[in-house]
Every structure is written in structure tokens, then in C-alpha cells.
C-alpha positions, 0 to 999 in steps of 0.5 A, a space after each residue: 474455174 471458179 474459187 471453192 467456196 471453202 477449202 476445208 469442205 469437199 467441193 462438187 466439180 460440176 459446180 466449181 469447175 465445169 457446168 454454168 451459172 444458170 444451170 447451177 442456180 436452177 439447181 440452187 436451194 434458193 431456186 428450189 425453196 422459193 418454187 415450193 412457196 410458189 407452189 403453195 402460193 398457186 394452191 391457196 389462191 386455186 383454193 380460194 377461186 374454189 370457194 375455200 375461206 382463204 383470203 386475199 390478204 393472208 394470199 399477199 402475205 405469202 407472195 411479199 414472203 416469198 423470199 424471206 428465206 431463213 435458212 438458220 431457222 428452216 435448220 432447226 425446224 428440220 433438226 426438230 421435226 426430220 422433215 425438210 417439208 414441214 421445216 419449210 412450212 414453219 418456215 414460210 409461216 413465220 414470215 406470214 403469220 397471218 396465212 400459217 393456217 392454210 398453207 400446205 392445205 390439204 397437200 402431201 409433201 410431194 405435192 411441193 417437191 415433186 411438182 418443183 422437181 418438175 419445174 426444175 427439169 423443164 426448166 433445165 431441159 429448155 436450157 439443154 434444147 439451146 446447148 444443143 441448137 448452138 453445138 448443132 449451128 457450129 458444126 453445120 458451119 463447120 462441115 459448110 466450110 470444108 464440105 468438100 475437102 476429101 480426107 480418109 475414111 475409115 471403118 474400124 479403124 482402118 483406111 476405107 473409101 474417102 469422105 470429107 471433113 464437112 461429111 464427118 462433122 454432119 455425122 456429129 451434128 446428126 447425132 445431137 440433132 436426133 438428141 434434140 428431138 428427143 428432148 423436144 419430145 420429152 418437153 412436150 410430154 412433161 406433165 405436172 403432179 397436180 395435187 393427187 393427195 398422199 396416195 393419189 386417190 385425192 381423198 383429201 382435197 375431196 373432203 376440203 370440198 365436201 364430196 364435191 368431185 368436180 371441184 377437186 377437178 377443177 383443183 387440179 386442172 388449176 393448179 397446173 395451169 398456174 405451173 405453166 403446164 397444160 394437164 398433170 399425169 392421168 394417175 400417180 400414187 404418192 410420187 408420179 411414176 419415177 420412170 419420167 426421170 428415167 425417161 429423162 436421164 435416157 435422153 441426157 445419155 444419149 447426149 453424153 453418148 453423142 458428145 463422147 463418140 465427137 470427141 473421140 474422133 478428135 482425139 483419133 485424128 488428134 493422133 493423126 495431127 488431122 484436126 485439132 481441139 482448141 490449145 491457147 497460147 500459154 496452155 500447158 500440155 504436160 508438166 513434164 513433156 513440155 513439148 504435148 498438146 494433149 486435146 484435154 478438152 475432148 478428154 474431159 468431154 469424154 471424162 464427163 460424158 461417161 459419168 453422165 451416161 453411168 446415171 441413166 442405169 440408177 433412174 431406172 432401177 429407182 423407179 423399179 424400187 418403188 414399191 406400191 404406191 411409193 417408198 422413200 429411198 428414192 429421196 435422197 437418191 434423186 437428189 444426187 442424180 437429178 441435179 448432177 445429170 443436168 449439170 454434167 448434161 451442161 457441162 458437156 455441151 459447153 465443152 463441145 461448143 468450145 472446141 468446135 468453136 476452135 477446131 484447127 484442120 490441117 488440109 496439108 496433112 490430111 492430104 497426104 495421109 489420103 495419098 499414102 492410102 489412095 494407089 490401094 483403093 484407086 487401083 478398081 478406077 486403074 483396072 477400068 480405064 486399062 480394060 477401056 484401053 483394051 487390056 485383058 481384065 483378068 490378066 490386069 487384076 492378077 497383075 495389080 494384085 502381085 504389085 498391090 502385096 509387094 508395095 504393102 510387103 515394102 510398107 510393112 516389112 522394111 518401113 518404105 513409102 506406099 509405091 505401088 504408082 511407081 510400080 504399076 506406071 512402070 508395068 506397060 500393061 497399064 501405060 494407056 492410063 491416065 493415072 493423075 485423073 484416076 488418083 483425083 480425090 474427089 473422083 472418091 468422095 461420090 456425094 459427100 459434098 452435096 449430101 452436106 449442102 442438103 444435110 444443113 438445108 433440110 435439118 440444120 435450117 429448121 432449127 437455126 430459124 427455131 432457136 437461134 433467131 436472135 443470136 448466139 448466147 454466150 457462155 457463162 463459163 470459163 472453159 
């Protein structure tokens, strides 16, 4: 956690306490501000390549100024002129007085905010793409390590058919990696705004170049080039559609999706004292139960992931306000949730690479949480191997059901230990039965083991070639 930087002004958590340095300064003023200068940087010099009576000296004005930012007095342009856009260019102008004429020439202001925004959100995304390859790494480690310990499975919440730990976590892993590819595909569609004029119709860059219709193509195609993006959006009106921030915020969702429903499961086999989240020597589970070890970190995963997955609904009823060409009061809306997403987005991803870093298994107990299930689902492998012996199915079935109901009867009713083995050991019509070779956990695990080994062959490999060729990042946070 880092210090607020007042104590008498409210503090945004994800910024003090829970997303990372590099995300927060992506976000930064600093970072936006001086990507809307390169902005107008990349305009004047397409302009001037075009013909335009630019030159290169007012051009090198503005690259020396592009970190002169004086905040105080782009406050007061904006307190006079209400309009951050205009306050910027006055701004930028003082510091290049000899290049205040063509900055922002011909361009609306969604020209500098839209296309920074875009920058921005590709450059967030990328940072996204590397959280995910790690968190995806560390699982598949994990689920290598304990691919075949058999443990209880369960659907809705009640004992099923044995999986393996390692088959658990690569159900994990799966769900970021689907949520990878997903961003990886958003990245790959991310166009740039281009210049598009105020309505989108380009009427004012076509009069810069007098009518001439392929210059202002040309323009265009430029300028995105210099953004580092290969084409702008075929059309937009004064904004581009506000449906690629939903599109966007519907991936980061789904991450939070994928990150709550892990961090759920360890809460569960928390409770079962199966596995456990990371707890440090000195960390306080309670301040009044000395004795917790509450998983505070899932807690918080699952605490962030919903407000991140919440944003989602708010992109998309942005963009179906946004009337005709475009209206304004998606402004001060985006930026709240376009920031605030990514950082929630980090922050989760930064939780989830903590704990699976530091997950604890307990085999002992998980093995005996299996046996206290296994005599109920072992019992169709009992009945085989006594019909194989010779006994009357049908007679067997009946017997093992009036055994199966009394056991449970005695687990339920007067709280005793499962002993439905003593009771059909005890029966001479199952005495031809080897039971310790039925009751193997791993005759119930059927493929778990192997579909762990191919799991991490076929998806995980891929990716660690692809992203993680040079290492591990380490984190800028403290957890």
C-alpha cells in the first residue's frame, strides 16, 4: 500500500492500494497530456510531408516542448475558456510560440482525446496480455505438480466423481486462456480515429487541401501509421463508435469473471482446509479471532472482480446514448470507467498471480475428505467385481442399496464415521471382493492426469514461447 497523497482529500484505492505503477501511470495526466502533444506533433508533420506551409522549425518546437507541461497555467486557460482541449493548446503554444498557429490544425478535439484514449487502452491492454501469460504459466506449473493427486469433485456443491487437483486448476487456467485470446483478438481489431473531422465527413481537412480528396487519404492513412496503428475505423462521427469501449470493458469482465469464479473455489476448499491462499508469518487474520486465517486475498480478488465486471453494463448503455452523430455525456463518464477498469482489470491479475505463486495443498486432508465419500461412489466397481465372483447382480444391488441408506442414516442422524466398507466387507455375499483394489483413488480419476499433460502441451506451451520467453516480470506492487 502506498501512502495517500493527502489525508484530507479522498484517495482512489486502485491507485493506493491495489493496481501497479505501470498501469497507474498509463492512466496518468502526464502520460495523457503528452500523448495528445504527440498527437499534434504527428498532425503537423502529415500535414507538412502533404505540402501544408508547415515547417520544420515550428515542427522541432513542439517535439523540444513536449514535456513543458504547465499544469497551473493549462488550469487557468480551462477556468476561462471550459474546454480541457483548447486549455491544452494554449498551453502547448506558450512553450512553442512560434508553432501556436498550426497546432491542432484542422482537427476537432476528439481528434487528441479519442486517438489518445486509443493509444492508451492498446497500451493497457498489451500490459493485460503479459498478467494473463504469467497467471496462465503458474497454474500450468501448478496443475504439472500435482497432476495426479486424486481429490473430491464436486458438482453443485456436493460430492461427485474424483478429479485431481492439477485437472482443477487447468479448469482455471482454461478460462484465462479463453480471456487471452479474446484480448489478443480485441488488440488485433484496435484501429486508430484518424483525423475524421468534427462530424466524420473530413470537410475540414478537405478544404486545408483544397478539394483534393486523396490528399486527405492520404492524411489519414499517415497519421495512423505514425500512432503505430495499420488503418483508422472505416467511419465515425465526431467520436469512433463508443461500442469498441464496450467490446473492450466485455473482455476485461469476462477476466474478472474468470478471476472471481478461481478465487472462489479456494475460498470453498479454504473451508474444506484443502488448499490454501498464501498467509505471511506476521499477518493477522482477525482483530478479534486471533486464531483466522481468513483467505483475504481471494476475498479481495472476488471484492474487485465484481466492481470491474459492474463496468461492463455502463460501456455499453454509453454507447447506446450516443445520439446521431455524438452527444457529450459520455465524457465525463468514460473518464471514470475506462481508467478505473484497466486498473481494476491489473489489480486483479496481480492478486491472482500472488496467490497462485503461494498456494498451499494439503494431500493428507484432501485424501481423507476423498475416503470419507469414496465406499458410496466405489460401490458400481464392488458390485462388478461380486457379479465377476459369480453373484446375482440384482440381489447384489438391493443389498449394497440397504447398506448404502443405513451407513448414510448413521452419518446423518447420530453424526458417525461413513462405514458402509465395514458393512459390506462384513455381508458374505461381497467376500469374493478385493476391496483395497476397488477403493484405489486413482481407478476414479479416469483421465485427469493425462488430460493435464496434454492441456499444458497443446495450450499452455504456445503461450509461454509467445510471451514469456525472457522470464517472469516481476511485479510493481506490493500485495
Amino acid at each position: 500500500m502506498n501512502l495517500p497523497v493527502s489525508d484530507t482529500a479522498y484517495d482512489n484505492p486502485l491507485l493506493s492500494r491495489y493496481a501497479s505503477e505501470t498501469m497507474s501511470e498509463i492512466f496518468s495526466p502526464r502520460r495523457r497530456i503528452r500523448t495528445w502533444r504527440q498527437l499534434w506533433v504527428i498532425l503537423a508533420e502529415s500535414q507538412r510531408e502533404l505540402g501544408l506551409p508547415i515547417t520544420q522549425e515550428q515542427i522541432d518546437a513542439m517535439k523540444r516542448g513536449l514535456d513543458e507541461i504547465d499544469w497551473q497555467r493549462a488550469a487557468d486557460y480551462e477556468h476561462r475558456l471550459r474546454h480541457d482541449v483548447m486549455a491544452h493548446v494554449h498551453a502547448f503554444g506558450d512553450v512553442c510560440p512560434n508553432a501556436v498557429g498550426i497546432i491542432h490544425l484542422g482537427a476537432t478535439s476528439c481528434y487528441v482525446t479519442d486517438n489518445a484514449d486509443l493509444i492508451l487502452m492498446r497500451e493497457a491492454m498489451r500490459l493485460l496480455v503479459l498478467r494473463l501469460a504469467v497467471i496462465i504459466d503458474g497454474l500450468a506449473r501448478f496443475a504439472e505438480k500435482y497432476r495426479d493427486l486424486p481429490c473430491l469433485g464436486f458438482t453443485h456443491f456436493q460430492p461427485a466423481q474424483p478429479t485431481t487437483v492439477g485437472k482443477r486448476a487447468c479448469l482455471w487456467a482454461y478460462d484465462f486462456i479463453m480471456d487471452l485470446r479474446e484480448l489478443e483478438h480485441r488488440l488485433k481489431e484496435l484501429k486508430a480515429r484518424g483525423v475524421q473531422g468534427t462530424t466524420g465527413t473530413q470537410a475540414s481537412f478537405l478544404a486545408l487541401f483544397q478539394g483534393d480528396h486523396d490528399k486527405v487519404r492520404r492524411l489519414n492513412s499517415l497519421v495512423c501509421q505514425k500512432m503505430g496503428f495499420p488503418q483508422s475505423y472505416a467511419l465515425t462521427g465526431q467520436t469512433y463508435s463508443r461500442k469498441v469501449d464496450a467490446q473492450i470493458l466485455a473482455v476485461l469482465a469476462q477476466i474478472a469473471g474468470s478471476a472471481h469464479k478461481m478465487a472462489t473455489d479456494i475460498r470453498l476448499l479454504a473451508h474444506r482446509k484443502e488448499i490454501e491462499e498464501p498467509f505471511e508469518k506476521e499477518q493477522v487474520g482477525s482483530s478479534a479471532m486471533a486464531y483466522k486465517r481468513n483467505p483475504m486475498r481471494c476475498e479481495r480478488i472476488c471484492a474487485l472482480a465484481r466492481f470491474l465486471a459492474s463496468l461492463e453494463s455502463n460501456a455499453v448503455a454509453t454507447h447506446a446514448v450516443q445520439w446521431l452523430e455524438r452527444t457529450l455525456d459520455d465524457s465525463a463518464n468514460r473518464r471514470l470507467v475506462l481508467p478505473q477498469a484497466f486498473l481494476a482489470a491489473d489489480a486483479v491479475l496481480i492478486l491472482c498471480r500472488n496467490v497462485i505463486s503461494g498456494l498451499v495443498v494439503y494431500p493428507r486432508v484432501i485424501a481423507r475428505h476423498l475416503n470419507e465419500e469414496l465406499p458410496f461412489m466405489a460401490t458400481e466397481n464392488i458390485l462388478m467385481a461380486a457379479v465377476a465372483a459369480g453373484g446375482d447382480r440384482q440381489e447384489l444391488h438391493e443389498r449394497i442399496r440397504r447398506h448404502s441408506h443405513a451407513a448414510a442414516a448413521a452419518v446423518k442422524n447420530d453424526g458417525k464415521p461413513n462405514d458402509l466398507l465395514e458393512r459390506l466387507r462384513a455381508d458374505p455375499a461381497f467376500s469374493a471382493v478385493d476391496f483395497s483394489a476397488e477403493l484405489d483413488p486413482r481407478r476414479f480419476i479416469g483421465r485427469a492426469p493425462e488430460q493435464v499433460d496434454e492441456f499444458v502441451a497443446e495450450l499452455v506451451e504456445p503461450i509461454r514461447r509467445q510471451y514469456l520467453r525472457e522470464g517472469i516480470p516481476e511485479e510493481d506492487v506490493h500485495v
